[in-house]
C-alpha positions in Angstrom: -78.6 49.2 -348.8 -74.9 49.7 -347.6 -74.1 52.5 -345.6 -70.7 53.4 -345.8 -69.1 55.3 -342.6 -66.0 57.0 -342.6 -64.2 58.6 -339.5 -62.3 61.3 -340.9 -58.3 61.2 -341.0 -58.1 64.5 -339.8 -59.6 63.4 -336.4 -55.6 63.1 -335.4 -55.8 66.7 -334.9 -58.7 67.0 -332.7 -57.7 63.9 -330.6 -54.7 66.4 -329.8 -56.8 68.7 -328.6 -56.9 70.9 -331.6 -59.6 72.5 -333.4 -60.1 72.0 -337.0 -61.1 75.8 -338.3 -58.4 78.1 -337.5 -60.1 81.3 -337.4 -58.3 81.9 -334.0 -57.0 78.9 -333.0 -56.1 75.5 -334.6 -53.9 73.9 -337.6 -53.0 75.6 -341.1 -52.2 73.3 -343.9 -49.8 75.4 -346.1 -47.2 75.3 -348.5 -45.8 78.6 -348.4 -45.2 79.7 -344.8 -45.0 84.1 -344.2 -44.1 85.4 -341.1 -47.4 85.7 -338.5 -49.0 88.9 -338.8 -51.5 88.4 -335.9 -51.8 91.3 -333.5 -51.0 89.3 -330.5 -48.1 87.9 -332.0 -45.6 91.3 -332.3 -42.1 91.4 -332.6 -41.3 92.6 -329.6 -42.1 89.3 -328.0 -39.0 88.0 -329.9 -37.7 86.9 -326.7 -40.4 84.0 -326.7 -38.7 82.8 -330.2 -37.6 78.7 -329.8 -35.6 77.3 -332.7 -35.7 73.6 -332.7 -33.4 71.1 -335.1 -35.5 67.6 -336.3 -33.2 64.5 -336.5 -36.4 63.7 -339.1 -37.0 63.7 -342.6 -40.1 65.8 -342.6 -41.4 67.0 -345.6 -40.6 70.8 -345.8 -42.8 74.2 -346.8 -42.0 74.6 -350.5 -41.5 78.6 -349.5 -40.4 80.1 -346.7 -39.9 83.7 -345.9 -37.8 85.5 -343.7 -38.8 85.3 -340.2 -36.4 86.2 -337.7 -38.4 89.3 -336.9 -41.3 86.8 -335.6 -41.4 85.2 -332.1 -43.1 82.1 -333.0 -41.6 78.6 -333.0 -39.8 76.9 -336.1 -39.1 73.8 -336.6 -36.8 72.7 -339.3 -36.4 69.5 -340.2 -32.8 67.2 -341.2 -31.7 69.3 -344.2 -32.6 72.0 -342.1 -35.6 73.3 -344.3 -38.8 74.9 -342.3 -40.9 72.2 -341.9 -43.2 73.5 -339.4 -44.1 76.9 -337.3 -45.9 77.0 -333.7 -47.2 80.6 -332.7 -47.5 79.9 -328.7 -49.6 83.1 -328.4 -52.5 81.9 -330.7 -52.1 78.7 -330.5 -51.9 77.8 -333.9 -49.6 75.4 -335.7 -48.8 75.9 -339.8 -47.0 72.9 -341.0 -47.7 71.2 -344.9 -48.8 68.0 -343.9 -50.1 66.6 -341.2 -47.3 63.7 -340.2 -45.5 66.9 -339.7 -48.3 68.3 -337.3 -48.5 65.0 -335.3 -44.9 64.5 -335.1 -44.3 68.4 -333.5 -47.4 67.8 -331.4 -46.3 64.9 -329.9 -42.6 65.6 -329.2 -42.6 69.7 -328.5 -45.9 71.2 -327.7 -48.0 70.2 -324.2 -50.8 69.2 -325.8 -54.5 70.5 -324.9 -56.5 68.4 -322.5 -59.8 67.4 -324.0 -62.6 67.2 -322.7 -65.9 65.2 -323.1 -68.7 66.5 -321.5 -72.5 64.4 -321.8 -75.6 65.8 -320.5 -79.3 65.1 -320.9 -82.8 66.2 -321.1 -85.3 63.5 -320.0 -89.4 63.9 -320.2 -91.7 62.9 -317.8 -95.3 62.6 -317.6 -97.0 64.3 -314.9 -100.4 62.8 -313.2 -102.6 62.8 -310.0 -101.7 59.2 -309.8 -104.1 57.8 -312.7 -102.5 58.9 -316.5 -105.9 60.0 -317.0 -105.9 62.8 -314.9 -102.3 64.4 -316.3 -101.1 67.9 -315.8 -99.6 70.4 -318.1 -95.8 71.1 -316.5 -96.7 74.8 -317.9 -99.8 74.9 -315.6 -97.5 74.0 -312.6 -94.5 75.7 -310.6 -92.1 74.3 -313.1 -93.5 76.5 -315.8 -89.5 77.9 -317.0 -88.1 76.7 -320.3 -84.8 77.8 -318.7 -84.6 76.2 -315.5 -82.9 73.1 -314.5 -86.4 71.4 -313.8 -88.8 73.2 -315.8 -91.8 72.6 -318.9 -90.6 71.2 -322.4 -91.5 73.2 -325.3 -94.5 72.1 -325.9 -95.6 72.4 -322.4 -96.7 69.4 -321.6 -94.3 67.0 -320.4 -92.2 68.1 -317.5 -88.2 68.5 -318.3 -85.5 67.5 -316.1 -82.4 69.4 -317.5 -79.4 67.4 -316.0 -76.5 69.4 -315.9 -73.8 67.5 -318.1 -70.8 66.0 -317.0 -67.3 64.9 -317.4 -67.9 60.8 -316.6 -71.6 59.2 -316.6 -70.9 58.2 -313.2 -71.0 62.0 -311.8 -73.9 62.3 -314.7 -76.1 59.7 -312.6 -75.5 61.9 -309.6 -76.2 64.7 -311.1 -79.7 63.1 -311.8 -80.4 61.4 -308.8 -79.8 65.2 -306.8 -82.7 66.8 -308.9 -84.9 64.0 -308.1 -84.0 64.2 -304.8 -84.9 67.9 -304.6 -88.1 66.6 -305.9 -88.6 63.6 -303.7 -91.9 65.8 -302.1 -93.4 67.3 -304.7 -96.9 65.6 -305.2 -97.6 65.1 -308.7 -96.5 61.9 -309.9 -93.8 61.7 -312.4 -93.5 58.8 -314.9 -91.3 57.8 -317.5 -93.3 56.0 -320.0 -96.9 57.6 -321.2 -99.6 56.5 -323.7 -100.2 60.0 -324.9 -97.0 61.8 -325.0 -94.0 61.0 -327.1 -91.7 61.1 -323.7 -87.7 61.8 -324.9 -84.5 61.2 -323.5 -82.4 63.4 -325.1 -78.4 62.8 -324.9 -76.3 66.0 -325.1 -72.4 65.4 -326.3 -70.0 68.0 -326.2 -65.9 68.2 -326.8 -63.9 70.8 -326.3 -60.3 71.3 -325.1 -59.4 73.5 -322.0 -59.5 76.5 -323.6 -63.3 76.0 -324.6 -62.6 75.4 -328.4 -65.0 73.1 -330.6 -63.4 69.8 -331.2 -66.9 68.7 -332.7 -67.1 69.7 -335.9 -70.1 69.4 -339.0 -67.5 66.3 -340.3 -67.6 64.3 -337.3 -71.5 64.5 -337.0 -72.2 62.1 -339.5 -69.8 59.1 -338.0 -70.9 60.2 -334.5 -74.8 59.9 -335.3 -74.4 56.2 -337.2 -72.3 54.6 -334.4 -75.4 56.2 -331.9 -77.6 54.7 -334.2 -76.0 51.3 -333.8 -75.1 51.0 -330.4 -77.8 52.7 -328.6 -80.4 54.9 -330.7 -81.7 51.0 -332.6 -83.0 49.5 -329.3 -84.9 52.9 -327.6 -86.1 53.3 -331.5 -87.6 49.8 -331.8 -89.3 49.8 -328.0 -92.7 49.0 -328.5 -94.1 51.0 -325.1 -92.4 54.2 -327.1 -94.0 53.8 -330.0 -96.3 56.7 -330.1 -92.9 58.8 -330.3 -93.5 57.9 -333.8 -96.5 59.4 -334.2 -95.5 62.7 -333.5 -92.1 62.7 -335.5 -89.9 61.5 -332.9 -87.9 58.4 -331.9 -86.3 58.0 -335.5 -82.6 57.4 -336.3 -80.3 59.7 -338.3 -80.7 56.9 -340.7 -84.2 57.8 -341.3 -83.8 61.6 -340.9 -81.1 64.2 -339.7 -83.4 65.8 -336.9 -82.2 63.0 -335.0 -79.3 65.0 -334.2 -79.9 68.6 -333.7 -77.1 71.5 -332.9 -78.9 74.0 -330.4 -76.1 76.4 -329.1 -78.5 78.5 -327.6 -79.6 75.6 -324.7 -76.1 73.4 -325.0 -73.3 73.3 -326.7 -72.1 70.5 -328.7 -75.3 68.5 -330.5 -78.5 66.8 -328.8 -79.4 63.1 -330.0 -82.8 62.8 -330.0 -83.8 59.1 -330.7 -83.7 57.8 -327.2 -87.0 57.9 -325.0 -87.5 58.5 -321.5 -87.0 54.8 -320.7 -83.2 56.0 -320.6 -83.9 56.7 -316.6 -86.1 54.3 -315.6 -83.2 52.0 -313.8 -79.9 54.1 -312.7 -77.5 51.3 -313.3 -79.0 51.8 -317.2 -78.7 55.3 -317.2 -74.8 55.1 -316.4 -74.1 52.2 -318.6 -76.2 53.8 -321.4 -73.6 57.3 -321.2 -71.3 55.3 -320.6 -72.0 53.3 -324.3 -72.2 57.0 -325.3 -68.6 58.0 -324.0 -67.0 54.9 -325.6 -68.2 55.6 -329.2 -66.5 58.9 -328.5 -63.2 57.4 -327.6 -63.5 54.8 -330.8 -63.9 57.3 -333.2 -60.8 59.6 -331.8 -59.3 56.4 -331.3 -59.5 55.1 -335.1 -59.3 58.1 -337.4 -59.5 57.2 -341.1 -61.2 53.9 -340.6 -64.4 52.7 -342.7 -67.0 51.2 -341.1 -69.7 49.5 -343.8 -73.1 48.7 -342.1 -76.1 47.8 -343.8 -79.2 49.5 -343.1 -80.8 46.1 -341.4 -77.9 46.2 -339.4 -78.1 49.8 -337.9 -82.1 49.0 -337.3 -81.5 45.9 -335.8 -78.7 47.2 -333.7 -75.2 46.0 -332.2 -75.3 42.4 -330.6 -73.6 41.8 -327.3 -69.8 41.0 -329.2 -69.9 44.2 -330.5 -69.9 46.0 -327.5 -67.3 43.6 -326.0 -64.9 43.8 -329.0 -65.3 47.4 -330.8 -66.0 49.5 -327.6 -64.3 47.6 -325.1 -67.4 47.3 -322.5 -67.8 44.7 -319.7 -69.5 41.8 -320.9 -71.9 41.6 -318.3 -72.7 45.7 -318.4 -73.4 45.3 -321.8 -75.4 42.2 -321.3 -77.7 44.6 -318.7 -77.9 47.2 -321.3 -80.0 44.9 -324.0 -81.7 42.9 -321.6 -83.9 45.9 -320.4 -85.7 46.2 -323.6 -87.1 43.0 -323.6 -88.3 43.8 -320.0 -91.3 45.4 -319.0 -91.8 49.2 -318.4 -91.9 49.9 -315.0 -95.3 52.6 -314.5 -94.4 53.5 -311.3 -92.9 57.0 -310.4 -89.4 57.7 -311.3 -88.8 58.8 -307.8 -89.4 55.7 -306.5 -87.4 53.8 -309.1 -84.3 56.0 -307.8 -85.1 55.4 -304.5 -84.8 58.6 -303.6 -88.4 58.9 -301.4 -88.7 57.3 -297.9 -90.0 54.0 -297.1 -93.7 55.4 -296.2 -93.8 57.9 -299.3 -92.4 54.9 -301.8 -95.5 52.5 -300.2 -97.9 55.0 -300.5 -96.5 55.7 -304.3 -96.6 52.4 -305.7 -99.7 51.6 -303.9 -101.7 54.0 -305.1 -100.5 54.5 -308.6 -101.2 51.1 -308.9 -104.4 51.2 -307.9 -105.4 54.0 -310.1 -104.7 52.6 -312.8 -107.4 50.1 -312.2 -109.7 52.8 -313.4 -111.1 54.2 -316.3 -111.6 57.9 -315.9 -114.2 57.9 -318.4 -115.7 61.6 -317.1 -115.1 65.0 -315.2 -112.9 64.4 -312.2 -111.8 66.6 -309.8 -108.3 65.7 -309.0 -108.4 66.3 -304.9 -111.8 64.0 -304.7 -110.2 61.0 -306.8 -106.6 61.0 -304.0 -109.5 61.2 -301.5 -110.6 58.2 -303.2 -108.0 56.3 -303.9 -106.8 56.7 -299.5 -110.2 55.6 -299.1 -110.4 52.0 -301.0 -106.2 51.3 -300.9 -107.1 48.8 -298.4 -109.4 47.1 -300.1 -107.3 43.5 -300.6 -109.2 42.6 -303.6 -108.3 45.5 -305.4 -104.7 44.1 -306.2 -106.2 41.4 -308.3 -108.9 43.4 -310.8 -107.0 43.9 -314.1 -106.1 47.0 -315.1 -108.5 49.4 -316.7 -111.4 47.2 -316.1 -113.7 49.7 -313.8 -114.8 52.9 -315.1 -115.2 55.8 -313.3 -116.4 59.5 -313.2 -118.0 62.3 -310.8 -121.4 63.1 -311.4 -122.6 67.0 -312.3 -123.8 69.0 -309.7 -127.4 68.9 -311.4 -127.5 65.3 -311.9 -126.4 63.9 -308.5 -125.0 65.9 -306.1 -124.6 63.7 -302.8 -125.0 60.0 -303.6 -123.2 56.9 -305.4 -124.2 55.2 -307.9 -122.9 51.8 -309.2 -123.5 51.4 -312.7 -123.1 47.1 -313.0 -123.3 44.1 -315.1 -123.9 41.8 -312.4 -126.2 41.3 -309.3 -125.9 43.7 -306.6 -128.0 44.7 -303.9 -127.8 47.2 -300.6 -129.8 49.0 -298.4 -127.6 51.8 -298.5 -129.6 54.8 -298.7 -126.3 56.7 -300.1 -126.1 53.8 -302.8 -128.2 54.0 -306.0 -127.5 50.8 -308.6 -128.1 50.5 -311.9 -128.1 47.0 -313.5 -126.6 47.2 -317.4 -125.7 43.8 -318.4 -125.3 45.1 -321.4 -122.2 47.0 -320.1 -118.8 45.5 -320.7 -117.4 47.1 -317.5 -118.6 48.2 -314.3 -119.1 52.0 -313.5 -118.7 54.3 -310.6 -120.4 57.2 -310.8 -118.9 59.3 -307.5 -121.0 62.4 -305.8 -120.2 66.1 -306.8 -119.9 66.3 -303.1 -117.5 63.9 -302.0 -116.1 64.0 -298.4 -113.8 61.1 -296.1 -117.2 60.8 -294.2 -119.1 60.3 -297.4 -116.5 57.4 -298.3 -116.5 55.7 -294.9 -120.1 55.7 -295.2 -119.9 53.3 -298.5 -117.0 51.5 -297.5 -118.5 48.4 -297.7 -120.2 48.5 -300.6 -117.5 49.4 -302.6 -115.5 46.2 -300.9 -118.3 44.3 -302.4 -118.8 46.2 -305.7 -115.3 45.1 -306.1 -115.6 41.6 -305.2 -118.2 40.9 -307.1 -116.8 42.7 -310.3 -113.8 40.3 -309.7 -115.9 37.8 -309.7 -117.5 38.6 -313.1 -114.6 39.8 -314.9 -111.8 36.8 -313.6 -114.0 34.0 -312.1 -116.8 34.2 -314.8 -119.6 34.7 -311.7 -118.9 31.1 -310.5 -116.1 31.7 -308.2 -117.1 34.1 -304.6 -113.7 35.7 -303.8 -113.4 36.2 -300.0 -111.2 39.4 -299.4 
């Protein structure tokens, strides 16, 4: 299937700053031209009435009436027939075609300044180091659905609301200051999640210095395909994101219209919602992504009346590298960055650190940890405090770096089962005289368990230290060596 794209011709008038529904402001297409009757504009501002000659063959209003008793501009063109009126105080302009409009714009009238403004809304997951043990952002400080950091509607993920801004440059900044505000707050914050749809939401507004809408319900269309094709394609077909599917999310305006949503009562201007949170994993991809977004602006104000003519495996597969270099004028080698990030690997580690915006201790502490978390299965109850105390407690552990991911499970017992000691659930030999220590042999078990004390203390865990160096080692040896190999750590 072909889809056809059009940018409309009338986009001449909002790349010169105009709005395109006069109800106050903007540009009348008329025939018959009467003399302004808007309160603001009164004859006794007469003295603000410019008469202006055309050395132009412009096509003239078919009727005219009187209106020396107006103080608005008029334009007439080389047979001296009214081909155009300009009343300064509402800034409107009533001409009968728009070459007319365009010419008078560009030769009499200061122009208004536009201006582009991109924002963003981001999703994070929030954890206790392990993405088992996540937190609701409603149960937390940053409970607000108003705030600049605050809960998103569902109240799960957490919401970083980055205040928009004129360049992506200033955007990034922007970004990087809230995380810096949040560089000691200690949940963990990721940007890619197994079990919620995690969005990167890209806000786009243009107005003109006097606040008008220069986006209007025609321009939407155009807009969304050329997202679709330069930026919404490759977030869409991520495979980590996938689950965004799942709950209705991470689909292009090809597919369905809620990929572009108009919500004037959290931003102005329209939201795209295709892209996932991987839009801030990497700063340099944040800026070059807005920036992507900002040059599809400036093509379609740049090119009205074109047709563009994609076909739908096109817009899913997304724009190639020569597109970006020849339609939106990019560096070769920022667009180059841009599309070789989806083919790498999600980084899992806290966004804070992948902004460096943490000291050097914090960021080692970060990745260390989180890393080693996610060796575990949180299979059970957990109390959040006792599994950090856990984690400080076996992060030294050397052989730890090297048992895959996922591959122990672990839980904390109930109070009425076992209330002060460990006990290693395994599917291999192990032996201790440990009197805190109680094992289980399971070879039917797939994975080794840790079953952790309702009671747990630092003492408690200095106590076992050993034997979970050697729990490790030898489930290492199970799992990677096949019980051959003894792995010295």
């Amino acid at each position: 299937m072909c889809v056809r794209v059009v940018i409309p011709e009338r986009v001449e008038i909002l790349r010169r700053g105009f709005p395109l529904t006069p109800e106050a402001v903007g540009v009348v297409f008329t025939e018959r031209w009467s003399a302004c009757t808007l309160p603001s504009c009164l004859p006794m501002d007469y003295s603000r009435k410019r008469v202006f000659k055309i050395n132009k063959k412009l096509e003239p209003f078919r009727a005219a009436e009187n209106t020396c008793g107006a103080p608005c501009w008029e334009f007439y063109n080389i047979e001296g027939k009214l081909c155009g009126v300009v009343c300064p105080a509402n800034r409107i302009v009533y001409t009968p075609s728009i070459e007319n409009f365009k010419y008078i714009v560009d030769n009499y009238i200061v122009k208004p300044r536009i201006v582009v403004s991109l924002g963003t809304d981001v999703e994070l997951e929030l954890s206790h180091y392990s993405s088992d043990l996540r937190v609701r952002a409603r149960n937390t400080r940053y409970n607000t659905l108003t705030g600049v950091v605050g809960a998103d509607g569902t109240g799960g993920p957490l919401e970083i609301r980055v205040p928009p801004a004129l360049s992506p440059k200033v955007l990034r900044q922007n970004l990087e200051f809230i995380l810096h505000r949040l560089r000691d707050y200690r949940l963990t914050m990721r940007c890619v999640s197994q079990n919620e749809p995690l969005g990167g939401h890209i806000h786009i507004c243009i107005r003109n210095q006097f606040m008008d809408d220069l986006l209007p319900a025609s321009l939407v269309k155009p807009l969304a395909y050329l997202l679709d094709y330069f930026v919404g394609s490759h977030f869409v077909r991520h495979e980590p994101y996938k689950i965004r599917r799942l709950y209705g999310y991470g689909r292009l305006y090809e597919e369905s219209e809620d990929a572009v949503r108009d919500v004037p009562q959290a931003h102005p201007g329209i939201e795209y919602r295709a892209p996932s949170a991987f839009l801030i994993h990497d700063p340099l991809f944040f800026e070059i992504t807005f920036e992507i977004v900002r040059r599809i602006v400036d093509y379609i104000f740049e090119h009205p009346g074109t047709e563009l003519k994609f076909a739908s495996l096109d817009i899913e597969q997304g724009a190639e590298l020569e597109d970006y270099v020849t339609m939106l004028r990019m560096d070769r080698n920022r667009a180059a960055y841009f599309l070789k990030a989806f083919k790498k690997p999600v980084p899992t580690v806290d966004v804070r650190v992948l902004w460096d915006v943490v000291g050097p201790r914090r960021k080692r502490n970060l990745i260390r940890r989180m890393t080693i978390a996610e060796k575990f299965d949180i299979i059970g109850r957990m109390r959040p405090a006792d599994f950090r105390r856990f984690l400080r407690a076996v992060e030294d552990i050397e052989i730890l770096k090297h048992i895959p991911y996922k591959s122990i499970e672990i839980e904390q017992s109930s109070y009425w089962y076992n209330a002060s000691s460990f006990r290693f659930v395994t599917n291999f030999e192990f032996e201790t005289n440990n009197e805190m220590v109680r094992i289980e042999k399971r070879l039917d078990r797939s994975r080794p368990t840790i079953i952790l004390p309702y009671y747990l203390s630092n003492e408690k865990l200095q106590r076992v230290k050993e034997e979970l160096e050697e729990f490790f080692r030898n489930a290492y040896n199970k799992m990677c060596k096949g019980g051959e190999v003894n792995v010295n750590a």
